[in-house]
Structure formats: structure tokens, C-alpha cells
C-alpha positions in Angstrom: 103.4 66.7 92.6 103.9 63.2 91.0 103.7 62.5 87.9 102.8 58.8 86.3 104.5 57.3 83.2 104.3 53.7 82.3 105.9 51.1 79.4 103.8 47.8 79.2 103.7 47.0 82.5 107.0 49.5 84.1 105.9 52.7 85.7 108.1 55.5 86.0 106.8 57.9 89.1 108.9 62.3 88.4 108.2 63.6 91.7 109.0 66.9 92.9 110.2 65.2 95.7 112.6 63.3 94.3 114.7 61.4 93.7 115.7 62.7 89.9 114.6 60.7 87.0 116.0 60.8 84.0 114.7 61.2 80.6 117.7 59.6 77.7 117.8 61.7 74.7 120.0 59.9 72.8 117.5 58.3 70.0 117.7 61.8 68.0 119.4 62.3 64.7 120.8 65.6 65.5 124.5 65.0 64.9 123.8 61.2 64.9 124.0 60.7 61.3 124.6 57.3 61.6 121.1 57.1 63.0 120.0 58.8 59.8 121.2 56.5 57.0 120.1 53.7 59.3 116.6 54.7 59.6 116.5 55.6 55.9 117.3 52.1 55.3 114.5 51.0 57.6 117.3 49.0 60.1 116.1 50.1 63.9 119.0 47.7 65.4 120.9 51.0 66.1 117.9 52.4 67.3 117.7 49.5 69.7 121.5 49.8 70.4 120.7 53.6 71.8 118.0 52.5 74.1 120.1 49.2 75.6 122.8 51.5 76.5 120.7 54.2 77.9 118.9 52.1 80.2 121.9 50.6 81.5 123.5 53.7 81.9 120.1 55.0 84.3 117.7 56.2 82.0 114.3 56.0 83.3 112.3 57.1 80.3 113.5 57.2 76.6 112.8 60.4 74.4 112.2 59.2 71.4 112.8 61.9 68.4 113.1 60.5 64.5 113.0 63.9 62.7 115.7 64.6 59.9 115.4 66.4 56.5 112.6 64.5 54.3 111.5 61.9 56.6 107.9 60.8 56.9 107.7 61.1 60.9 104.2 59.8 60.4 105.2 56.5 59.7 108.8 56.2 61.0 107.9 57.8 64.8 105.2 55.0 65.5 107.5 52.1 64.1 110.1 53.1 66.1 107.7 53.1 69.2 106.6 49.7 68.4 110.2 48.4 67.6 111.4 50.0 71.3 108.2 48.4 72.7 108.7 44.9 71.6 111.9 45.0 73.3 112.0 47.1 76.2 109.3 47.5 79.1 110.1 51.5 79.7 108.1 54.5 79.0 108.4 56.3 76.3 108.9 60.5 75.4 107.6 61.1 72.1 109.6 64.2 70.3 108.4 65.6 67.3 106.6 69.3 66.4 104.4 67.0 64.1 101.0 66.4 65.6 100.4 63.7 63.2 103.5 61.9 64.1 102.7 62.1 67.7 98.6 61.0 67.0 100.2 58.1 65.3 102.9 57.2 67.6 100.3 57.5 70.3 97.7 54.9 68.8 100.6 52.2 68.8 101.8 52.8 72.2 101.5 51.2 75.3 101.1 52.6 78.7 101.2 56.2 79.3 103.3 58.4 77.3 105.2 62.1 77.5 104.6 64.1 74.6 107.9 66.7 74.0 106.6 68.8 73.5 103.6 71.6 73.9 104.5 75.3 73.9 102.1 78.6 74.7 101.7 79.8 71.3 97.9 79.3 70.3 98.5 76.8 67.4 100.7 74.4 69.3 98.2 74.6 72.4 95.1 73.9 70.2 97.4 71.0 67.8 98.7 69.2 71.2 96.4 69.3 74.4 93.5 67.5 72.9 96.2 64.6 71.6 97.2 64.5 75.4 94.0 64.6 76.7 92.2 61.8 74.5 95.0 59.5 74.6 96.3 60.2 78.3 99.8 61.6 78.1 101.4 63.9 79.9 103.1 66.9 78.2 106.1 68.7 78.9 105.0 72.2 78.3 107.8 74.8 76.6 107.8 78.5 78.2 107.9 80.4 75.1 104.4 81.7 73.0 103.6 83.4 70.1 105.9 86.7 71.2 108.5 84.2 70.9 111.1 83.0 74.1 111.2 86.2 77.3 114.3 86.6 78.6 112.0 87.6 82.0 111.3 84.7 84.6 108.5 85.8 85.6 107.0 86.5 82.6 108.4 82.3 81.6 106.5 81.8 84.8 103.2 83.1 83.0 103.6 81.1 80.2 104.1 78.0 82.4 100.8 79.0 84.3 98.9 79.5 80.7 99.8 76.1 79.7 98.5 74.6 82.9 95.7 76.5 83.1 94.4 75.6 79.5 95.3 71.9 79.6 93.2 71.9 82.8 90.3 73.2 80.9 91.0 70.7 78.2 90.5 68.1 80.7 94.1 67.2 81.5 95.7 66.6 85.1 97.6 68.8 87.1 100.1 66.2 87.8 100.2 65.4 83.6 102.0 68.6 83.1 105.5 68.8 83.1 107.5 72.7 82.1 110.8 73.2 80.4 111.7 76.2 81.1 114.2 76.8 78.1 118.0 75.7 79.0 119.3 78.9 76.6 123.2 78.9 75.7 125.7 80.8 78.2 127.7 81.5 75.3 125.4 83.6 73.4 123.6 85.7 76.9 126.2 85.5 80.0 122.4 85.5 82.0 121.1 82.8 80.4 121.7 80.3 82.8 120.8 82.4 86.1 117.2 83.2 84.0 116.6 79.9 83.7 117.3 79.0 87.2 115.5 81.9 88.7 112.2 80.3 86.3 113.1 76.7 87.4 112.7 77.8 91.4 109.7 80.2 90.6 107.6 77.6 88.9 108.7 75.1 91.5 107.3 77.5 94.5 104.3 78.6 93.2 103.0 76.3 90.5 104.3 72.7 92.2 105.2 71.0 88.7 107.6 68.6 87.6 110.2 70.5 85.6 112.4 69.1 82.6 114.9 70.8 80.3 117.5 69.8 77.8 120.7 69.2 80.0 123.5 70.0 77.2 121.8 73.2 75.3 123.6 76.0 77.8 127.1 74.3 77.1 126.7 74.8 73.2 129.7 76.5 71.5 132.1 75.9 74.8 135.0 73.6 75.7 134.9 71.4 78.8 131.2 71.3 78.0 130.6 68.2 80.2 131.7 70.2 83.8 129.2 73.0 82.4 126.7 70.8 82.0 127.0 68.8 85.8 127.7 72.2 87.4 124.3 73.8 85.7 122.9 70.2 86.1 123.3 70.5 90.2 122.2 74.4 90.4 118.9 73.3 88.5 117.9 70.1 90.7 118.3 72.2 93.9 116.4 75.2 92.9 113.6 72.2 91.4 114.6 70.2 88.2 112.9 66.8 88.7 113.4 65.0 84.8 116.1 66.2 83.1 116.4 64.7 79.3 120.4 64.1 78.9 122.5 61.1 78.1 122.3 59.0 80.7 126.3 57.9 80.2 127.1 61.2 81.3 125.1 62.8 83.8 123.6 59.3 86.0 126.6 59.5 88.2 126.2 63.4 89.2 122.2 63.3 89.5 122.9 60.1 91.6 125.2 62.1 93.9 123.1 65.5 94.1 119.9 62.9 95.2 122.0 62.1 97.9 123.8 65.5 99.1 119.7 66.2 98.7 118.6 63.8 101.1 116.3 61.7 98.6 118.7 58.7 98.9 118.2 56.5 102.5 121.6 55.1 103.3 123.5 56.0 100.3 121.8 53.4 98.6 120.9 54.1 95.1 124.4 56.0 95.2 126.0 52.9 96.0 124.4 50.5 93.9 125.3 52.8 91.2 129.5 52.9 91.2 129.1 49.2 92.0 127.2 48.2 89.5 130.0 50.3 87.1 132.6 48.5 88.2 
């Protein structure tokens, strides 16, 4: 299953296949509060700052997430598209539970966009597929609904089907669907990690779509949270994460090497390329 993102004129291919592609999440003001004053103050150079570094670092798409206590993501999300835009030629993931904000990002933006994200409860399936569908995004799709997050894989496998199944009948493509299937902290359910992997291979097998999750969120509350993090990171892309969102300064160089333990990297090349363009 491919699916097809694009900036201006860049376009960004997540194939199940491989290789992994990788969604920065760094342009979010949770614990960023220097991002905060600086937006408040209408200065996006920091903004700007986040995306330079990402894409150096490997990011192939930018999530882009402007929500903090009081903010009018109506305005700010769309100027901050249009600020990225004017500068850099990558696609973009809008983030925001406001489907306003995301309308409003969407009319500014060029190419195709991700919208982070839909879920299965009814309201955010009804708010959210018809934004995707008349303004051709793709969604990234959250298994949880209205009886709230299953602890069950196959059950988050259900949820993941529902979602298709109605953005299909809302006239969205297959391949425009992407499913999280919620990264849920080790430190709070010692399963939490194995549930999520066993819903990562199960919607892999029998529903073929690309697959994203937050890289950092099982880590929460732990030291040495960076080797959880690339040793979950690794389990996930073999059992079928395809677009992890993470920060690119710290997980390029393991996705790079799991591509090519995977055999999604000819030669060694990207691997290569990669530790020598670090030195």
C-alpha cells in the first residue's frame, strides 16, 4: 500500500514496503515553551528553526501542531502552514483536534496533506472525513472510539477497519488512510507495548495500511528513555510501522539501520549516505 503526500512540488511516497519515512514532531508546544511565548508574539523564526533542523536530521514530512492554552488555532495553524510553505518544499502533517483549524490550514496549503488525526468515535469521524475527502488529505486514523481506548488488539483492529470502511464510503482512498494504533506507556500497563505490537502486525496482515504512532509516548515516566524508544522503535517496523512521527535527531540513525537489516536499502546506500553526511 502506498501512500502519496506532497509539499509544492516534493512528494513524499509511506509504503508498506518500505523504506521507513519519518514524520518530525518537533513543531509542538508540549514542553516547548519557548515555542509558546514565541508564537504568542507572532515570531515563527523558531518555528522555522524546528523545521530546518528536522529536515536535516531526515524528516520526510513535518507534523505541524500549534495548540497551547488560549490560542486561536484557527488563525495561528494556517499561518504557520503558509510560513513553513514559503520556505520549505516538504509535506506537511497538520495536528490539531480542531476541525476548524485543520479546514483553515487546509485552504492555505499546498500539495497534499496528512491530517493527525481522525479517531472512531462518531463525532470525530463525521467532523474529519469530509475535510479529508473535499480537500484530498490523507488521515492518520486513531484506534480508540466512543467506548474510549481497548486494551484488546483485535478489537484496535476493528476500530482500524471502521475507519477505513467509513472513509471509503465517504469517498476517500484506501491508500489515504494511515492507523496509529496507540503507542500507550510501559510504565503505567507492563503489556502495553506487546498490545500495541500485536495491533501494528494484525492491521499490517489483514488490512495492508500504512501505520504511524507516536515514537516517545511508551517511554513516558522512565530513565534511559531514548534505548526504549529505538528498541520499541525496531520491534514496531518489523511487525509493520511504516511512518513513525518522532524527532528526527534521534531516531534517523536507528530507522536508517533497521531499513537495512530489513533489506529495503540496496547496497547499504541510504545507510551510508547517512553517517557520512553526519560527519
Amino acid at each position: 500500500m502506498k501512500t502519496t503526500l506532497r509539499g509544492r512540488t516534493r512528494e513524499v511516497v509511506i509504503d508498506t514496503e518500505g523504506p521507513v519515512v519519518i514524520i518530525g514532531e518537533n513543531i509542538n508546544p508540549t514542553r516547548r515553551s519557548r515555542l509558546v511565548s514565541t508564537l504568542q508574539q507572532g515570531d515563527f523564526e523558531y518555528v522555522l528553526e524546528l523545521a530546518e533542523s528536522q529536515i536535516s536530521a531526515g524528516a520526510d514530512i513535518l507534523d505541524v501542531n500549534v495548540g497551547f492554552p488560549g490560542v486561536d488555532d484557527v488563525k495561528l495553524l494556517p499561518e504557520t502552514v503558509m510560513r513553513l510553505q514559503d520556505r520549505f518544499d516538504i509535506p506537511l502533517c497538520l495536528d490539531s483536534p480542531n476541525p476548524r483549524a485543520i479546514e483553515a490550514a487546509l485552504k492555505v496549503a499546498a500539495g497534499k496533506c496528512l491530517i493527525n488525526s481522525v479517531n472512531g468515535e462518531e463525532d470525530s469521524l463525521n467532523a474529519f472525513l469530509p475535510l479529508a475527502r473535499d480537500y484530498g488529505a490523507a488521515i492518520i486514523g486513531l484506534c480508540m472510539d466512543d467506548d474510549g481506548i481497548t486494551h484488546d488488539p483485535e478489537k484496535r483492529l476493528a476500530i482500524a477497519g471502521k475507519i477505513a470502511e467509513r472513509a471509503a464510503r465517504t469517498g476517500i482512498s484506501e491508500e489515504d488512510v494511515i492507523i496509529d494504533p496507540l503507542a500507550m506507556a510501559v510504565s503505567a500497563d507492563p503489556k502495553a507495548c506487546l498490545v500495541t505490537l500485536e495491533t501494528i502486525g494484525l492491521v499490517s496482515k489483514k488490512l495492508g495500511l500504512n501505520i504511524t504512532q507516536g515514537a516517545s509516548n511508551i517511554s513516558f515516566g522512565l530513565p534511559g528513555r531514548e534505548f526504549l524508544n529505538s528498541a520499541y522503535m525496531v520491534l514496531s517496523i518489523y511487525n509493520g510501522l511504516s511512518c513513525p512521527i518522532a524527532n528526527p535527531e534521534k531516531i534517523t540513525p536507528i530507522i536508517r539501520a533497521a531499513d537495512l537489516i530489513l533489506d529495503r536499502d540496496d547496497y547499504a546506500i541510504r545507510f551510508v549516505e547517512y553517517f557520512q553526511s553526519r560527519q
